[in-house]
C-alpha positions as CSV (number, residue, x, y, z in Angstrom):
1,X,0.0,0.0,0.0
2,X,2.9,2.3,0.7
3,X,4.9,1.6,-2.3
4,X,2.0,2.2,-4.5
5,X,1.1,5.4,-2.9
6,X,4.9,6.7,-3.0
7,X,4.9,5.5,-6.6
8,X,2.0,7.8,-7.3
9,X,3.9,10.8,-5.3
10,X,6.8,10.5,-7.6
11,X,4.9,10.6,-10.4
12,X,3.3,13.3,-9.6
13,X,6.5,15.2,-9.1
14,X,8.0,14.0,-11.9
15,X,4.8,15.1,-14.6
16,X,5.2,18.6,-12.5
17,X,9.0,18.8,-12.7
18,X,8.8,18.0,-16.5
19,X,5.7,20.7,-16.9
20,X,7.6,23.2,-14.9
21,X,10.8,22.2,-16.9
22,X,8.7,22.9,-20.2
23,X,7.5,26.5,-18.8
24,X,10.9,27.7,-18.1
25,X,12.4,26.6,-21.4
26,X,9.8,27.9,-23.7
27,X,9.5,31.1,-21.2
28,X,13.4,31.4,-22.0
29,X,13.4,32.4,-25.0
30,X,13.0,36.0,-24.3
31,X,12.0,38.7,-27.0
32,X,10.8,38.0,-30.6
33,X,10.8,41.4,-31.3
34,X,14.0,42.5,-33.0
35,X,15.5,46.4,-31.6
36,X,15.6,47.2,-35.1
37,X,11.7,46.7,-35.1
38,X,11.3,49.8,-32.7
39,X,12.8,52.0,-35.7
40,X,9.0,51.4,-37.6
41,X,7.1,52.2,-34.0
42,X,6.2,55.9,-33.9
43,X,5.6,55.7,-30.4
44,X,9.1,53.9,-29.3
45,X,10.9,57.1,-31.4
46,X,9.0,59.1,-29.6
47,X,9.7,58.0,-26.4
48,X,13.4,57.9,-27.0
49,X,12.9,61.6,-28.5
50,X,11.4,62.4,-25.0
51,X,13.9,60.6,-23.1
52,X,16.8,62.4,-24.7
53,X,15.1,65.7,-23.8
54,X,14.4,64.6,-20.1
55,X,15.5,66.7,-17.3
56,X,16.5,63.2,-15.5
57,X,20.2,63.0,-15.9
58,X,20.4,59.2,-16.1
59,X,16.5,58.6,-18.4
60,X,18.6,61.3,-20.9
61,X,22.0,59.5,-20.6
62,X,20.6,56.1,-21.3
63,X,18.3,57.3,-23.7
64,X,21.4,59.4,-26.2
65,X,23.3,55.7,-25.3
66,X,20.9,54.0,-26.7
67,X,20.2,55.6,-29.8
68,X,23.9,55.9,-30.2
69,X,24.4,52.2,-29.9
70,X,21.4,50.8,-32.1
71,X,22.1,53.7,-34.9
72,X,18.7,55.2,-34.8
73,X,19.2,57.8,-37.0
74,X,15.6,59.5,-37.0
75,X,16.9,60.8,-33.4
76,X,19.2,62.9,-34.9
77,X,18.0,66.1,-34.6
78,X,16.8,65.6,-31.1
79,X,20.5,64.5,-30.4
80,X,21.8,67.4,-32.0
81,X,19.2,69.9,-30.2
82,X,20.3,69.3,-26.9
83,X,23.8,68.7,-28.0
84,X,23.2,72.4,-28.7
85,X,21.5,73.2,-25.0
86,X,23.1,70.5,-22.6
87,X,25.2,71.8,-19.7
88,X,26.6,68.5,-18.6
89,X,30.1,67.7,-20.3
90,X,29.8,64.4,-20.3
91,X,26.9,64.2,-21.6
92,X,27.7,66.4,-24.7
93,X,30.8,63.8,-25.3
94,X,28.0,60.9,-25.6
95,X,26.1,62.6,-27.7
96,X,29.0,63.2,-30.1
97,X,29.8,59.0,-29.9
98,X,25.8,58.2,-30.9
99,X,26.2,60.4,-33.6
100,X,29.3,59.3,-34.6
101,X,28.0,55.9,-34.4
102,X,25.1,56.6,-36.8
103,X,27.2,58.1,-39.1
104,X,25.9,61.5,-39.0
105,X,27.0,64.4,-41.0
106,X,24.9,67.4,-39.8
107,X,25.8,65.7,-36.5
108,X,29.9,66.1,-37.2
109,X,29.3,69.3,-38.7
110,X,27.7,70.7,-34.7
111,X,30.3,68.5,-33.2
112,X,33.2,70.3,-35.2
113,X,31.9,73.8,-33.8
114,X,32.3,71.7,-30.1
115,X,35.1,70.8,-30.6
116,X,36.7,74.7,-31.4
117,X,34.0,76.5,-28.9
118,X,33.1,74.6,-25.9
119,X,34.2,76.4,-22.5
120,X,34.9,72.5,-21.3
121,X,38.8,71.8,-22.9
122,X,37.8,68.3,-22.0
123,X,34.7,68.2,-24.4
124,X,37.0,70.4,-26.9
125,X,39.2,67.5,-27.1
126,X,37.1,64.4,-27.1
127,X,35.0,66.2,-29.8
128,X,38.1,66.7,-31.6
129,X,39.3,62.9,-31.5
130,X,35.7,62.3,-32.8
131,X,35.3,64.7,-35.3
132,X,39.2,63.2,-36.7
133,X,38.1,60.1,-36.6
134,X,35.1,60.1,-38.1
135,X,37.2,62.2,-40.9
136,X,39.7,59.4,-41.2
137,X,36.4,56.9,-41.7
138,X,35.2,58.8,-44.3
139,X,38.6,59.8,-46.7
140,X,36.6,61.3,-48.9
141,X,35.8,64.7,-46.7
142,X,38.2,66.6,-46.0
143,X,38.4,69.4,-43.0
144,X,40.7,70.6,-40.9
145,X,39.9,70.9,-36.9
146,X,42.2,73.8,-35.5
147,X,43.0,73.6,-32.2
């Protein structure tokens, strides 16, 4: 009577051990949305828009990071307006990396002016290094950043 009655019990833990087994690994597999889906979602632009515009330091940091690092280009003049207005240094140097990383021109074009009239020598000479590198990726432009 006992054995059948722990042979039933382990049964039963073994079907829910397997089920639960099942859950997790199917659950596991995380998104099926691609990032590069959010590009064709007005909303998720304009969230990111909003984000790089927030007055939270670290929503706007993650935010310019972010559409740095998945080349969202349709940020870019949101990038480059508060490239124009932002007062935190290091914050102007990531927004010179995403748009560096997308490839931008009008976005090298504001960095060059950083990079010969920012009060910050710091931003001055990171924008520099980015504005020359992105003219050594792209030999076929041609400018010179005075110092």
């Amino acid at each position: 009577m006992k054995t059948t009655l722990l042979n039933r019990v382990e049964k039963s833990y073994f079907i829910l051990a397997a089920i639960l087994f099942l859950l997790l690994v199917t659950d596991s597999f995380g998104q099926n949305q691609k990032v590069s889906d959010l590009a064709k979602n007005k909303f998720a632009l304009q969230n990111l828009e909003i984000g790089i515009k927030s007055e939270n330091e670290g929503v706007r940091e993650s935010a310019i990071y972010f559409a740095g690092q998945y080349r969202f280009i349709d940020t870019e003049n949101a990038l480059i307006e508060q490239l124009k207005v932002e007062k935190k240094s290091d914050i102007r140097v990531l927004i010179g990396l995403a748009l560096y990383r997308m490839g931008s021109e009008k976005g090298m074009n504001e960095l060059q002016k950083l990079a010969l009239k920012d009060e910050n020598p710091r931003v001055r000479r990171m924008s520099s290094a980015i504005y020359s590198e992105y003219l050594v990726n792209n030999s076929n432009r041609t400018a010179d950043v005075q110092k």
